[in-house]
C-alpha positions in Angstrom: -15.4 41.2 -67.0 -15.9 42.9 -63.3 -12.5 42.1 -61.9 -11.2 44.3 -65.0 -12.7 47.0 -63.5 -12.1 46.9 -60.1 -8.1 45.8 -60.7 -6.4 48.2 -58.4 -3.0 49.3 -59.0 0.1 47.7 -57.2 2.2 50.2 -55.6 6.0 48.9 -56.4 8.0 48.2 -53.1 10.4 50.3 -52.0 13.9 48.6 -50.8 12.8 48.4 -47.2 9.9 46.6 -48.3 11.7 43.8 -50.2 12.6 40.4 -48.7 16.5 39.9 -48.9 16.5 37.2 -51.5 14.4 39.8 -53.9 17.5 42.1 -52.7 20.3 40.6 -53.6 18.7 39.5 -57.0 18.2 43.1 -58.0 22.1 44.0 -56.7 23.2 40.7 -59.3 21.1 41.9 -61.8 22.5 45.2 -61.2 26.0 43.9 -60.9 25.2 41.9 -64.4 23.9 45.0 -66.3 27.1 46.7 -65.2 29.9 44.2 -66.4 28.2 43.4 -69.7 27.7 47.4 -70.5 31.7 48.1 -69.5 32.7 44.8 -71.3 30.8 46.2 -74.4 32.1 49.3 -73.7 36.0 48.6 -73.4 35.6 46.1 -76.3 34.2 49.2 -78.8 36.9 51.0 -77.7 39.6 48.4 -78.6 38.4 47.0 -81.7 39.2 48.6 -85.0 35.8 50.3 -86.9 36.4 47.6 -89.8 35.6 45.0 -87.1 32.6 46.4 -86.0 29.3 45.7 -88.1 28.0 49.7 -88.3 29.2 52.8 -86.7 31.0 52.6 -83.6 29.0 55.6 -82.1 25.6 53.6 -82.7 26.9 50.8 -80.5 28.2 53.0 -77.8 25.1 54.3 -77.4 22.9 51.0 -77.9 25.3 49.3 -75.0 23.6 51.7 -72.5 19.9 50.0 -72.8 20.3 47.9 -70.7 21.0 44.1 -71.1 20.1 44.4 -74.6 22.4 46.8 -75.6 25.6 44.5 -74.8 23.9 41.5 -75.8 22.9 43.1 -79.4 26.1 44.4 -79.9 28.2 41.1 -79.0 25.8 39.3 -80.9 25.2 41.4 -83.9 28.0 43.9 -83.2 31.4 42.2 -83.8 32.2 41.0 -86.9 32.7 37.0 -87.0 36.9 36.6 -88.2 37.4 34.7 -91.2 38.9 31.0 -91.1 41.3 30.5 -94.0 42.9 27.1 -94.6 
């Protein structure tokens, strides 16, 4: 119950601070965030409205949170084609 009280708070580190590997994990995350948000992007763009589960403007803006944004909308976004034999 006394180390909840005396918890300090961590001061984040600033880019000098980090060690390379933490460095070039944030640029691929980065680098990540990036391609899925212009794939998501360029894919609302080309796909026709009645592809696309809900409005297209809603998944524009939902591909900007990042990660989750693209992820959601490829996932939930698209509609699935339908297989006819």
């Amino acid at each position: 119950m006394a180390n909840n009280k005396t918890r300090v708070a961590r001061k984040k580190k600033t880019w000098k601070e980090m060690s390379p590997s933490a460095k070039a994990g944030t640029i691929l995350a980065g680098l990540i965030n990036l391609s899925l948000l212009i794939a998501a992007q360029r894919d609302i763009s080309q796909r026709p409205a009645a592809q696309i589960n809900g409005p297209k403007a809603a998944w524009r803006a939902a591909s900007f949170i990042n990660f989750i944004g693209p992820v959601g909308y490829f996932t939930f976004g698209r509609k699935r084609p339908t297989t006819a034999m």
